[in-house]
OpenMM code with the backbone's topology and positions (N, CA, C; nanometers):
from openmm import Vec3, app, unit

residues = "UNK UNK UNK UNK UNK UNK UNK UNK UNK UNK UNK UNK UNK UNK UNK UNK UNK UNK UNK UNK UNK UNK UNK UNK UNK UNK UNK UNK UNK UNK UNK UNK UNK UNK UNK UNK UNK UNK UNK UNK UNK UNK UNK UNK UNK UNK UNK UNK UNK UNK UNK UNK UNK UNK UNK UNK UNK UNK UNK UNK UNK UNK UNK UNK UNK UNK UNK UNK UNK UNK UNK UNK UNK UNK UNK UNK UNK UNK UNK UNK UNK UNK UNK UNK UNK UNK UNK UNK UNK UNK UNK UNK UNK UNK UNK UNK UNK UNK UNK UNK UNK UNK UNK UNK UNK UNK UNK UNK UNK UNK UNK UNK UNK UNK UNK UNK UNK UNK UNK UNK UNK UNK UNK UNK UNK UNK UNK UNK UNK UNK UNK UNK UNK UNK UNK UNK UNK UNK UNK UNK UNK UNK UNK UNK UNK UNK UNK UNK UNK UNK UNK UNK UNK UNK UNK UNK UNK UNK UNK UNK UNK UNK UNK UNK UNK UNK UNK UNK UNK UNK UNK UNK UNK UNK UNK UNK UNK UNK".split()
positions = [
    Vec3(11.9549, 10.1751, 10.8836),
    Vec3(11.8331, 10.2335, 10.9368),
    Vec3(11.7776, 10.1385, 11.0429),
    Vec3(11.7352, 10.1881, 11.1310),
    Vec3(11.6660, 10.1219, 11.2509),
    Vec3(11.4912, 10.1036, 11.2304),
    Vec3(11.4541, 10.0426, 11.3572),
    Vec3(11.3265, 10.0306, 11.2821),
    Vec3(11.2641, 10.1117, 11.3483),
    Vec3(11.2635, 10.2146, 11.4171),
    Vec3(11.2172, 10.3227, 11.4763),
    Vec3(11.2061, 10.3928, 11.3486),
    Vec3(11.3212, 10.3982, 11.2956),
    Vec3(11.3447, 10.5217, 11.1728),
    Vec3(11.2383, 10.5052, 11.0513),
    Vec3(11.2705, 10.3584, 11.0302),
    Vec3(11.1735, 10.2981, 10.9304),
    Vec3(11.0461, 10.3248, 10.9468),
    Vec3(10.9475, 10.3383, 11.0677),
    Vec3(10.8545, 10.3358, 11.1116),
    Vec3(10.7914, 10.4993, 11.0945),
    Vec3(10.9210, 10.5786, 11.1142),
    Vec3(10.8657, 10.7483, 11.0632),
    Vec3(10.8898, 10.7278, 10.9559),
    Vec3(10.9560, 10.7170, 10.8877),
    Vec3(11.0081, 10.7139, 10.7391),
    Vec3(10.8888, 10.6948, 10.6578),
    Vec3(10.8297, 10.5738, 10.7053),
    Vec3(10.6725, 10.5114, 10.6010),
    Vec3(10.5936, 10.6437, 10.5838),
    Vec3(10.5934, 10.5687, 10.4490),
    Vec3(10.4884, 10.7253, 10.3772),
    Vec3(10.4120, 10.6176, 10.3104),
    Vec3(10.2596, 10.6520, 10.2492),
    Vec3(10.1822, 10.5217, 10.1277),
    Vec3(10.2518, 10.6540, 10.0339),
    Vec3(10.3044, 10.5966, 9.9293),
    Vec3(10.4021, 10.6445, 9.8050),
    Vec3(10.3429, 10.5202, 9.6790),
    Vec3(10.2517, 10.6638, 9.5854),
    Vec3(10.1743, 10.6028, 9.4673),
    Vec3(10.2152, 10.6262, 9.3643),
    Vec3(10.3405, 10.7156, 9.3492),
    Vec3(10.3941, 10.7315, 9.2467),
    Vec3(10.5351, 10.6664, 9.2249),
    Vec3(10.5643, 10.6234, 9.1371),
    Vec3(10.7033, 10.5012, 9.0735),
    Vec3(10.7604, 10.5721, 9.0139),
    Vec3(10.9300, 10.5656, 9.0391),
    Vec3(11.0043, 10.6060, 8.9212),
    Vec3(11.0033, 10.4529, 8.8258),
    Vec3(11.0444, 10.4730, 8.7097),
    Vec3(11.0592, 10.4114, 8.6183),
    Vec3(11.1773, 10.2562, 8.6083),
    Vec3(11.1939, 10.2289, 8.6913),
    Vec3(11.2778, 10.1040, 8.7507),
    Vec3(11.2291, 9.9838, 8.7805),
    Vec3(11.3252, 9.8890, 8.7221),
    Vec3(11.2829, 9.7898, 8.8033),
    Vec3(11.3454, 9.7419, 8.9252),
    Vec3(11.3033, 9.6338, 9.0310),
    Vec3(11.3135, 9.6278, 9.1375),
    Vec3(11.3890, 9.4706, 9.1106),
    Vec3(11.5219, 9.4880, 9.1683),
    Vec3(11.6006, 9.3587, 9.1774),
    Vec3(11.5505, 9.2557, 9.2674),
    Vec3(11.5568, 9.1461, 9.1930),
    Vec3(11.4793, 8.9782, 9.2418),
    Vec3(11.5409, 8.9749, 9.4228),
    Vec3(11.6707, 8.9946, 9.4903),
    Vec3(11.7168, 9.0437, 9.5676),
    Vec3(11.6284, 9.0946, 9.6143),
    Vec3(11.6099, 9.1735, 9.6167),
    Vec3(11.5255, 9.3000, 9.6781),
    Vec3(11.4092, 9.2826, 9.6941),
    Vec3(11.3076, 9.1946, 9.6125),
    Vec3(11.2008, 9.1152, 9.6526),
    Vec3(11.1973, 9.0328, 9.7171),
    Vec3(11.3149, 8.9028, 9.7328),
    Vec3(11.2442, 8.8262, 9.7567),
    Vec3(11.2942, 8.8640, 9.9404),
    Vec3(11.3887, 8.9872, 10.0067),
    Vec3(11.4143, 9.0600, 10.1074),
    Vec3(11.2782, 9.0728, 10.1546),
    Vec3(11.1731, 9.1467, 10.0679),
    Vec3(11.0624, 9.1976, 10.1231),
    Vec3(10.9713, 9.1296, 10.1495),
    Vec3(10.9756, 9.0147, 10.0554),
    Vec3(10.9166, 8.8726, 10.0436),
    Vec3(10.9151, 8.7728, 10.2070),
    Vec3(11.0915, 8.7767, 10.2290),
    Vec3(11.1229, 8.7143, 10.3533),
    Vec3(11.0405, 8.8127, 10.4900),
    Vec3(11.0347, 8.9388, 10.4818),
    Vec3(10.9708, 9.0020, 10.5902),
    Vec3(10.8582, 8.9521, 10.6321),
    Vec3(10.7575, 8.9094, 10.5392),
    Vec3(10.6266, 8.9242, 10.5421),
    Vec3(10.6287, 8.7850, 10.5894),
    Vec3(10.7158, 8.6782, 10.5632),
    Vec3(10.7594, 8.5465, 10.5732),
    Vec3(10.7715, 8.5028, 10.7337),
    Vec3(10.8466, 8.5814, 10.7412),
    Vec3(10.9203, 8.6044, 10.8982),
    Vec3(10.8313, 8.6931, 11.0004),
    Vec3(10.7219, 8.7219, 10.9689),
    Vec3(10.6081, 8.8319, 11.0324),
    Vec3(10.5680, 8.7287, 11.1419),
    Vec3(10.5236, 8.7175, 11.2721),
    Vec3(10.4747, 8.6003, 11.3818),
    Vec3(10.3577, 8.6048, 11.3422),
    Vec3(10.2639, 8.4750, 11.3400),
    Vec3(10.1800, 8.4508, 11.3368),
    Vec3(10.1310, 8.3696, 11.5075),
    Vec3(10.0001, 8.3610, 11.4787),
    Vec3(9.9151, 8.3392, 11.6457),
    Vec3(9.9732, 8.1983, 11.6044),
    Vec3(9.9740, 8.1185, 11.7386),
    Vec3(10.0335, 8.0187, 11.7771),
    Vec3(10.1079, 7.9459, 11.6410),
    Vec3(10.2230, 8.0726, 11.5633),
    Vec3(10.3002, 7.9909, 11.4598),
    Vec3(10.2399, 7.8917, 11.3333),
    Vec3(10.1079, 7.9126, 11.3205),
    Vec3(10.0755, 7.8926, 11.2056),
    Vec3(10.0312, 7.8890, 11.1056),
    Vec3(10.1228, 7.8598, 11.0258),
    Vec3(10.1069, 7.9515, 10.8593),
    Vec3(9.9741, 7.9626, 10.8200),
    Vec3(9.9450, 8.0808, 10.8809),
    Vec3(9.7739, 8.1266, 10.8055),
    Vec3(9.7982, 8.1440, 10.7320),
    Vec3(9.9394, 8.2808, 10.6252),
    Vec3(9.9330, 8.3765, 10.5625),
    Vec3(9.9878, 8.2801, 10.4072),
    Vec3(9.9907, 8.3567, 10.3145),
    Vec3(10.0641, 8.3672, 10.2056),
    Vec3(10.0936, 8.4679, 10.1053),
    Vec3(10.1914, 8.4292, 10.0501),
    Vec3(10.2028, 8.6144, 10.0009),
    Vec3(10.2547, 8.5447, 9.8412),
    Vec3(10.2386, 8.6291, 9.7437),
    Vec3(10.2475, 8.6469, 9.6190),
    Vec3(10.2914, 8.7702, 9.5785),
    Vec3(10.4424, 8.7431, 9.5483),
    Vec3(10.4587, 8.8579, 9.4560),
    Vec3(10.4663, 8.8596, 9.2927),
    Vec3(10.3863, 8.9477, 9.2659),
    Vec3(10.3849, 9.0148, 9.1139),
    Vec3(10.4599, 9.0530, 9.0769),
    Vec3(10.5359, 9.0078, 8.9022),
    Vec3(10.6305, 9.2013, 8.8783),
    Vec3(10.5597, 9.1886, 8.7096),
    Vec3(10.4896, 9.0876, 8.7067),
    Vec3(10.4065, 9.0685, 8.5164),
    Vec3(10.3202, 9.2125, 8.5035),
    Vec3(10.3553, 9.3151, 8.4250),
    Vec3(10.3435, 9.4025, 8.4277),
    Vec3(10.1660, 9.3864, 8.3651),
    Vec3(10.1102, 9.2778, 8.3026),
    Vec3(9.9606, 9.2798, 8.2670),
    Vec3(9.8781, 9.2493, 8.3736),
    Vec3(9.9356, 9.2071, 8.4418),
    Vec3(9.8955, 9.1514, 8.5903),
    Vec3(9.8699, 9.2912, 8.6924),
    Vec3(9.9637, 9.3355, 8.6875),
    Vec3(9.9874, 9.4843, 8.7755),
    Vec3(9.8867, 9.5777, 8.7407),
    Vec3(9.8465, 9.5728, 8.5810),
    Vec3(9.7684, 9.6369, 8.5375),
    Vec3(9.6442, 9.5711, 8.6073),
    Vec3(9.6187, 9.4832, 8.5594),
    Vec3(9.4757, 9.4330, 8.5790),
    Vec3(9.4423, 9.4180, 8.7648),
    Vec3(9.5088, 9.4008, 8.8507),
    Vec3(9.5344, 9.4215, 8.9611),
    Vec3(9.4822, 9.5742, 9.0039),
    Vec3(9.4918, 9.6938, 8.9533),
    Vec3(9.4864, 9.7982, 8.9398),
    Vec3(9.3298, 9.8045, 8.9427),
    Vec3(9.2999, 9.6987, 8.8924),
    Vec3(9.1393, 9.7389, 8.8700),
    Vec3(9.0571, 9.7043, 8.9709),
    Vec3(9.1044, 9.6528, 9.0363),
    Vec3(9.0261, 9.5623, 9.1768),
    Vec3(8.9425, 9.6288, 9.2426),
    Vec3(8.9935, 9.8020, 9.2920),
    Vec3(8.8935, 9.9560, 9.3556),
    Vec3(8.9347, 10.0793, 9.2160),
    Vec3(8.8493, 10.1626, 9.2493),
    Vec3(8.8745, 10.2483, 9.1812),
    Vec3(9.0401, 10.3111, 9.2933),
    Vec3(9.0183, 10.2838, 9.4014),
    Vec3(9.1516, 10.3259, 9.4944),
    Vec3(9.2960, 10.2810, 9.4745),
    Vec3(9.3225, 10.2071, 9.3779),
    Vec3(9.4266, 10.1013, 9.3320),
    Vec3(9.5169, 10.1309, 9.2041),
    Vec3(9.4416, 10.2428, 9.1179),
    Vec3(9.4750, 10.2463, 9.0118),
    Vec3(9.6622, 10.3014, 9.0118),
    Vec3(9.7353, 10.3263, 9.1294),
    Vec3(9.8383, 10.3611, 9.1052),
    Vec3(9.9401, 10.2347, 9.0643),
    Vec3(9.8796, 10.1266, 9.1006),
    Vec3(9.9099, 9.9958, 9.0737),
    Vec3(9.9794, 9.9950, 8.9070),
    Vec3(9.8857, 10.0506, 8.8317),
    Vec3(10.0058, 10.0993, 8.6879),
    Vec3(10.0860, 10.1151, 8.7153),
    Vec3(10.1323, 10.1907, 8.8040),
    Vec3(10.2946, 10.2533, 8.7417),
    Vec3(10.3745, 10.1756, 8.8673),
    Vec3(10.3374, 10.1353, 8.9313),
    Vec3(10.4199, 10.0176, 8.9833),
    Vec3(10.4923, 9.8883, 8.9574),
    Vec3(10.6166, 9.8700, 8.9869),
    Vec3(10.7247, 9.7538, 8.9478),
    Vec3(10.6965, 9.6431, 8.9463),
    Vec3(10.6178, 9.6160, 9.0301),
    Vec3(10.5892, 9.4636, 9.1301),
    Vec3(10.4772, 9.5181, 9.2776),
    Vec3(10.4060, 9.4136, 9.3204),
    Vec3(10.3414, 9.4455, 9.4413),
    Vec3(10.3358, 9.2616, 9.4409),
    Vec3(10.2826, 9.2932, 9.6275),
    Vec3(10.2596, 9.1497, 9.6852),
    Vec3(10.1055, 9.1687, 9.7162),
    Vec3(10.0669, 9.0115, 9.7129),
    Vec3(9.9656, 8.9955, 9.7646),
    Vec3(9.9387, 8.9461, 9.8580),
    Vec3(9.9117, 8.9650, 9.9598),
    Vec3(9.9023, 8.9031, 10.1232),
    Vec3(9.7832, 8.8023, 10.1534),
    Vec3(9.7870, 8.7249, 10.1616),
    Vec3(9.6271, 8.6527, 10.1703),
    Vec3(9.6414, 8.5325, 10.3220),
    Vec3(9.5232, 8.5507, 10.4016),
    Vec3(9.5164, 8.4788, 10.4880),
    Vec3(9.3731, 8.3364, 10.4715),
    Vec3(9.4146, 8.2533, 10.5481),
    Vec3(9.3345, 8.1103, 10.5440),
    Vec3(9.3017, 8.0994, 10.6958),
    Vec3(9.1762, 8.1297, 10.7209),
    Vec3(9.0409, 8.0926, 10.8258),
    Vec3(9.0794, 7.9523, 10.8740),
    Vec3(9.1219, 7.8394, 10.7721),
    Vec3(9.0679, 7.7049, 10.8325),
    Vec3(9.1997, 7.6327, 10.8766),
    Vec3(9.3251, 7.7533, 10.8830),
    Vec3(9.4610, 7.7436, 10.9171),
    Vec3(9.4571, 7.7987, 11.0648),
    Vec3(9.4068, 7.9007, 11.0609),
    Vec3(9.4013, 7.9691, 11.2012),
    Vec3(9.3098, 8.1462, 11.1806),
    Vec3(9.2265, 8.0930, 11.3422),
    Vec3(9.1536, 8.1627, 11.3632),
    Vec3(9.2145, 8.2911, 11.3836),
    Vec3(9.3612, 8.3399, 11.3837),
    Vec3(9.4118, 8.4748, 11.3955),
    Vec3(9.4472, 8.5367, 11.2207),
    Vec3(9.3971, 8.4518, 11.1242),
    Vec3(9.4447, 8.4713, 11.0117),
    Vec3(9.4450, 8.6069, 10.9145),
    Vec3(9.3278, 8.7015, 11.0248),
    Vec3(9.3688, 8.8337, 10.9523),
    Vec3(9.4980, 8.9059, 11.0095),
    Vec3(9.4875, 8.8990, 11.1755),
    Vec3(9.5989, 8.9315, 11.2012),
    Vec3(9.7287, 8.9282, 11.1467),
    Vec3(9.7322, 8.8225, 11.1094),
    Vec3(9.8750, 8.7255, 11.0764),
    Vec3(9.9090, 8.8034, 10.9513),
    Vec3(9.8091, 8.7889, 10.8620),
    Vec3(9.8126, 8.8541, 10.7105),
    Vec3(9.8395, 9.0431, 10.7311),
    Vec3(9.7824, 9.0962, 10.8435),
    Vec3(9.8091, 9.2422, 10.8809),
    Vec3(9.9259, 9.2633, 10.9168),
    Vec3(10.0220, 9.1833, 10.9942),
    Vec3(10.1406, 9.1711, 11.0445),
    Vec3(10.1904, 9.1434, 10.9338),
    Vec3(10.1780, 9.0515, 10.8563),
    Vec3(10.2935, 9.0666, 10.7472),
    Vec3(10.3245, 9.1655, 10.6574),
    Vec3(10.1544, 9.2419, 10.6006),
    Vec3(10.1676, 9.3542, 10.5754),
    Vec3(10.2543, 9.5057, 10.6214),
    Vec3(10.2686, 9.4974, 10.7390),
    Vec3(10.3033, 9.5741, 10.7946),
    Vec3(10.4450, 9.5810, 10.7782),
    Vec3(10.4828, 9.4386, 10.8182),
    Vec3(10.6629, 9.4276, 10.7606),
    Vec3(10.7210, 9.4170, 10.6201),
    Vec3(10.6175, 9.4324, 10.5574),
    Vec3(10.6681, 9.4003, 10.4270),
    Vec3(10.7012, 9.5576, 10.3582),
    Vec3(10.5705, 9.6667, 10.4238),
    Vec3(10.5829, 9.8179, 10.4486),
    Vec3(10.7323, 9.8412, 10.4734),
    Vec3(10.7303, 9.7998, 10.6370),
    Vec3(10.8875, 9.8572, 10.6785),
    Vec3(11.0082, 9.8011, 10.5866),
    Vec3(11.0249, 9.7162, 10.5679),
    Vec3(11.1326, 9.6188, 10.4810),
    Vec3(11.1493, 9.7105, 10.3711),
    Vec3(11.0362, 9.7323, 10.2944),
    Vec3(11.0917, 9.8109, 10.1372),
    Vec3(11.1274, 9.9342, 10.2183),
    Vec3(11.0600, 10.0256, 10.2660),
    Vec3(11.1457, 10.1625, 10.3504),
    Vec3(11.2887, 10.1364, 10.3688),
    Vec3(11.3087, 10.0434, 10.4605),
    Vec3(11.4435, 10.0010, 10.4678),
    Vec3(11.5090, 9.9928, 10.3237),
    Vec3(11.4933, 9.9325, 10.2504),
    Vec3(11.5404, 9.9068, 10.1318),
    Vec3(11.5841, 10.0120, 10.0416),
    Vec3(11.4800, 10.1137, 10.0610),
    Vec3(11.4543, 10.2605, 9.9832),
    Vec3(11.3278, 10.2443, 9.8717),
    Vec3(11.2416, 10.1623, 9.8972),
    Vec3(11.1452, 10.1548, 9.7966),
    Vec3(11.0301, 10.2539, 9.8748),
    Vec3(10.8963, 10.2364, 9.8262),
    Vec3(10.7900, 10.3384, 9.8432),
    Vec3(10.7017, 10.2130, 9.8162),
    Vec3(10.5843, 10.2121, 9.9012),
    Vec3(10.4955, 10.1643, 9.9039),
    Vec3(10.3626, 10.1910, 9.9247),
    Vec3(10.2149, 10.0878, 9.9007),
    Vec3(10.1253, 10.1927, 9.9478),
    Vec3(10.0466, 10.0311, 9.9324),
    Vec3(9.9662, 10.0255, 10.0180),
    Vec3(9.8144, 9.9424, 10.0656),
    Vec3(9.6617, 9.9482, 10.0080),
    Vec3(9.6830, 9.8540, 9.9147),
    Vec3(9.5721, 9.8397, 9.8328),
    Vec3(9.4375, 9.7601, 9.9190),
    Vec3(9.3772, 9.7946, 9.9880),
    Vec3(9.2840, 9.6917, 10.0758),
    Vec3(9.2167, 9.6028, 10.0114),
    Vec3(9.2196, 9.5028, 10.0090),
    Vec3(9.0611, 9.3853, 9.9296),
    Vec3(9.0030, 9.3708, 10.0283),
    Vec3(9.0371, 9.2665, 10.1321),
    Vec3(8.9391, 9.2193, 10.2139),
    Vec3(8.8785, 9.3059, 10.2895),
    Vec3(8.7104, 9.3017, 10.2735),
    Vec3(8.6443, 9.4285, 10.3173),
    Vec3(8.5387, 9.4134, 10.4220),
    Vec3(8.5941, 9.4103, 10.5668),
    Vec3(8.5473, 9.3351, 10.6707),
    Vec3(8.4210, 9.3916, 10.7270),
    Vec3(8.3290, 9.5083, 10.6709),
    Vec3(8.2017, 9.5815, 10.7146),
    Vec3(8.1182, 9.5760, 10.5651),
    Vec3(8.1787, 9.5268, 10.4766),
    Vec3(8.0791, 9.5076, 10.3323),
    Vec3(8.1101, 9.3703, 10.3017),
    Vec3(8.0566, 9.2664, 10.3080),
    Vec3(8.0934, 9.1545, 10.2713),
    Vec3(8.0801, 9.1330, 10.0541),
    Vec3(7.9865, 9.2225, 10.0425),
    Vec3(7.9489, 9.2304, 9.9009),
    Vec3(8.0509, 9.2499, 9.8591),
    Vec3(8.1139, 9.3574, 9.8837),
    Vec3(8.1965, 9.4468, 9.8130),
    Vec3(8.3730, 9.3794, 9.8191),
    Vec3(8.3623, 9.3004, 9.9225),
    Vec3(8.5057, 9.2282, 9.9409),
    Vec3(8.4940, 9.0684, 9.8415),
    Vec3(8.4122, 9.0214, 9.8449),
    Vec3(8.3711, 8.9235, 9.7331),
    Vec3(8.4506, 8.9597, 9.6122),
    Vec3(8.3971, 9.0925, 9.5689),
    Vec3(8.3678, 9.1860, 9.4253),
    Vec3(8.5172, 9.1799, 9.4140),
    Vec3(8.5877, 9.2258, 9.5039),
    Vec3(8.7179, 9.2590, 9.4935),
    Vec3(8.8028, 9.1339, 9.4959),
    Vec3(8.8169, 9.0306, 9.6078),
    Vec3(8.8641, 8.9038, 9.6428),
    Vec3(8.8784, 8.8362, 9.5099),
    Vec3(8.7305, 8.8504, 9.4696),
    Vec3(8.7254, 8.7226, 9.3253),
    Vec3(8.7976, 8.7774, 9.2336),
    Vec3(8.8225, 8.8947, 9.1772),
    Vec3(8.8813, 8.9836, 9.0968),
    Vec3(9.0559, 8.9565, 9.1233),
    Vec3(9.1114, 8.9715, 9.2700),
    Vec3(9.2058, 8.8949, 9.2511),
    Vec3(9.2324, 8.7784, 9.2586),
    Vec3(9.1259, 8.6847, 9.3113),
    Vec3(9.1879, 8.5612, 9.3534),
    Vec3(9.1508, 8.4954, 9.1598),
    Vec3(9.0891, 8.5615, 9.0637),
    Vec3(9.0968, 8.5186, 8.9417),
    Vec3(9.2349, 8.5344, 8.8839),
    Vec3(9.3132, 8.6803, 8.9388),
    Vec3(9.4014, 8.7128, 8.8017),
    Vec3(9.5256, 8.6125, 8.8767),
    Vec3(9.5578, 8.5681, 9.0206),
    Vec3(9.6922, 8.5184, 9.1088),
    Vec3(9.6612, 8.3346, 9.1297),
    Vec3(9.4781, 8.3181, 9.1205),
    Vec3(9.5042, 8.1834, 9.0601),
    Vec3(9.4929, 8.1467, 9.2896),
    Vec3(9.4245, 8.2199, 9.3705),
    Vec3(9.4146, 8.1966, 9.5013),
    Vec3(9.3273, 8.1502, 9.4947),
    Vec3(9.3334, 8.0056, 9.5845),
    Vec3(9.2223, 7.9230, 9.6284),
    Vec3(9.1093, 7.9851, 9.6871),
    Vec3(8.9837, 7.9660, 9.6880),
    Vec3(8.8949, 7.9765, 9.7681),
    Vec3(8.9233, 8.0163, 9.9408),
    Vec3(8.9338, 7.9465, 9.9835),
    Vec3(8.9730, 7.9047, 10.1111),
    Vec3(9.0439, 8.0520, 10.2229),
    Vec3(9.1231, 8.0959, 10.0645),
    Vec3(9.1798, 8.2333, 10.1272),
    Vec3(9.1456, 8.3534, 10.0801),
    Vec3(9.1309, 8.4314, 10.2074),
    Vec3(9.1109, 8.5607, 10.1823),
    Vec3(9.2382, 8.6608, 10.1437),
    Vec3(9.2131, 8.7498, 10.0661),
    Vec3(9.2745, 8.8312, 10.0079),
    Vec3(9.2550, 8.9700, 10.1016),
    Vec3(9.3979, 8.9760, 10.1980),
    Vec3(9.3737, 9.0713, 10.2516),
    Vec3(9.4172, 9.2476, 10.2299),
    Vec3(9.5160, 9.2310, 10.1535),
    Vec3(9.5823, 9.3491, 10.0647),
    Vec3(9.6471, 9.2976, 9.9235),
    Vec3(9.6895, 9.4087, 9.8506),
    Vec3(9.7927, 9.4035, 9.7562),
    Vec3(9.8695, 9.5149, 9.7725),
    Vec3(9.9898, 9.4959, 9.8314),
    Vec3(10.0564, 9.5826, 9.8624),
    Vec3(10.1689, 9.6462, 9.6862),
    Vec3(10.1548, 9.7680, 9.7189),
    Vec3(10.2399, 9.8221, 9.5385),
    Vec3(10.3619, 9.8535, 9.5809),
    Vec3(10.4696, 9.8322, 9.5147),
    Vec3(10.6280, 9.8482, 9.5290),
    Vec3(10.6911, 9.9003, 9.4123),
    Vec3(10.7929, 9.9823, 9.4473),
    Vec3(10.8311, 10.0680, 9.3589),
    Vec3(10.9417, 10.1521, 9.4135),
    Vec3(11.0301, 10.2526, 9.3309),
    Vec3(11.1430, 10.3407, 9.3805),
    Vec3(11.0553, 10.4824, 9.3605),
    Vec3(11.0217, 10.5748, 9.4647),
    Vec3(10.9201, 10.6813, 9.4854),
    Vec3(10.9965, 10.7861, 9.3480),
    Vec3(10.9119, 10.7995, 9.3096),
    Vec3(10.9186, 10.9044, 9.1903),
    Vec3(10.9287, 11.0490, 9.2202),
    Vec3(10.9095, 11.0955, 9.3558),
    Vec3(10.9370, 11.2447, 9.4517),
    Vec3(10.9707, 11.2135, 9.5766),
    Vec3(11.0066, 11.2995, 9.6121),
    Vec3(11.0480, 11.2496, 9.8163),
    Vec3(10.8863, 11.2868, 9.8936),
    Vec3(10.8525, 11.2381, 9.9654),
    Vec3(10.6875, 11.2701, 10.0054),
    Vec3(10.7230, 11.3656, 10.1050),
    Vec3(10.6251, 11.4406, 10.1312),
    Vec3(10.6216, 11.5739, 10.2132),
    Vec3(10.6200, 11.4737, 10.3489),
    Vec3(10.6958, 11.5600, 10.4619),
    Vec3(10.6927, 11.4999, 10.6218),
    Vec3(10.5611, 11.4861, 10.6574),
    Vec3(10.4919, 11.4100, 10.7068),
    Vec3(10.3651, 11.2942, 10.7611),
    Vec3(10.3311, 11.4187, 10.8753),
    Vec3(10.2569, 11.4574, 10.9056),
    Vec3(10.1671, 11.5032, 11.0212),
    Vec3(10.0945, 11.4148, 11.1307),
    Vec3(10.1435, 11.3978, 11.2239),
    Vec3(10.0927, 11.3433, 11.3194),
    Vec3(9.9939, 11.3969, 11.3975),
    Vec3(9.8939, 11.3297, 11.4438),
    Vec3(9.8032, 11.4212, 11.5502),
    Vec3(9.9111, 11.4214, 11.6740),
    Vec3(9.8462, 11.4979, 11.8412),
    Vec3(9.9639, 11.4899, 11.9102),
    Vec3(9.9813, 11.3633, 12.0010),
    Vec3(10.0621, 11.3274, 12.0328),
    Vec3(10.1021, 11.1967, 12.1123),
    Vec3(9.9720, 11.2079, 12.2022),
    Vec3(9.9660, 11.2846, 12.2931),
    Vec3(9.8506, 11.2538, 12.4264),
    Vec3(9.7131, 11.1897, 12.3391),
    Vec3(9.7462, 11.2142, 12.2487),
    Vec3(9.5788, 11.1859, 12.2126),
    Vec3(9.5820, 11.0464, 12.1422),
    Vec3(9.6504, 10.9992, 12.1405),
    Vec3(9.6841, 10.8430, 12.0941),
    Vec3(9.7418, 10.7555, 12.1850),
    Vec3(9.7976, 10.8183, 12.2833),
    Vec3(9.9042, 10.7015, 12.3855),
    Vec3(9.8170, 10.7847, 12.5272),
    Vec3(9.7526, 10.6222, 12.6317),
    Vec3(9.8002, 10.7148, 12.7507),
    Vec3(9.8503, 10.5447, 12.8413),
    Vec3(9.8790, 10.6114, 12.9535),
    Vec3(9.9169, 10.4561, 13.0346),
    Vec3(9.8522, 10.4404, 13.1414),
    Vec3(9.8127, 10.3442, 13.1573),
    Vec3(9.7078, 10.2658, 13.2413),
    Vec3(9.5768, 10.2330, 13.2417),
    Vec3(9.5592, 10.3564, 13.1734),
    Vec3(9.3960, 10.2869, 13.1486),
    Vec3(9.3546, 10.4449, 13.0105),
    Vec3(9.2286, 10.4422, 12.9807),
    Vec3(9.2062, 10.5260, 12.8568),
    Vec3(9.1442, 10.6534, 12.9363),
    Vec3(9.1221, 10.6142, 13.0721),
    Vec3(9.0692, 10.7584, 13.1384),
    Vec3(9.1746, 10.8731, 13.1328),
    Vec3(9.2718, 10.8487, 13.1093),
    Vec3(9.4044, 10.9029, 13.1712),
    Vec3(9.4291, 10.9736, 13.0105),
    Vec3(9.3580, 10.9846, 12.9202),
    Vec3(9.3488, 11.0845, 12.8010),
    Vec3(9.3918, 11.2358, 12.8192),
    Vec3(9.4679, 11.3171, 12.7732),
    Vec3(9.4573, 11.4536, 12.7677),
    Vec3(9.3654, 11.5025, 12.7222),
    Vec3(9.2942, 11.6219, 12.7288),
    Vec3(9.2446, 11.6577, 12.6186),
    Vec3(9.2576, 11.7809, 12.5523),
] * unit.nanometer
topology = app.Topology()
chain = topology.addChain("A")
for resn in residues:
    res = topology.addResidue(resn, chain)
    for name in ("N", "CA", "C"):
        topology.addAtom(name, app.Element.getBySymbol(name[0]), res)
């Protein structure tokens, strides 16, 4: 698979078949997020993967939006550090992103649990501390997802796109269809 393909392919997939996910195969998805560029190369990010199934649970509890986190194999946790580099959400979004395509590639199903909650500071606390209690994350870093991994339990219906003109134009944003 190419990464064009990979890139339609992504579906957020909340439902798990009943499998587990070979150490292989993590620590593949593991290396993506690893290998993701960061702003001037340095290591803002860190990632944690889970497969302690009390963990997964309790992880689950972080939003009421998360709860598919049960029936999931393993998920990572992406977390970026401010006093590493000032691009550190980026860095942590980029890895997210490859860590998405990587399991696609793989044939897993994934889906984006958000913590860090960049227009409620309350509410990202609420969540942050909740994981940075159960994974044992320093202070220092923010908790920017927990991404859930798993082998999709149905094939997901084809993705609907709005139409290209209305998302892409070139040269400048005047140049919109409408």
């Amino acid at each position: 698979m190419d990464v064009m393909e990979a890139i339609k392919k992504r579906r957020e997939i909340t439902r798990y078949a009943d499998m587990n996910i070979p150490s292989d195969t993590l620590d593949k998805i593991a290396d993506a997020g690893y290998f993701a560029p960061s702003g001037n190369n340095l290591p803002s990010k860190q990632l944690i993967v889970v497969q302690e199934r009390q963990t997964l649970d309790k992880l689950a509890e972080t939003t009421p939006y998360m709860k598919w986190l049960k029936e999931a194999p393993a998920a990572v946790a992406v977390t970026g550090n401010p006093s590493v580099s000032k691009y550190w959400l980026q860095d942590a979004s980029i890895a997210c992103g490859y860590i998405w395509l990587e399991a696609v590639e793989l044939g897993l199903g994934s889906a984006f649990g958000a913590v860090y909650h960049s227009e409620d500071p309350e509410e990202s606390v609420k969540r942050e501390s909740h994981v940075r209690d159960l994974l044992d994350i320093p202070k220092e870093n923010h908790i920017v997802a927990v991404i859930g991994l798993g082998y999709p339990k149905e094939q997901p219906k084809p993705k609907k796109h709005i139409p290209r003109e209305k998302v892409i134009s070139y040269e400048r944003m005047s140049n919109f269809k409408e």
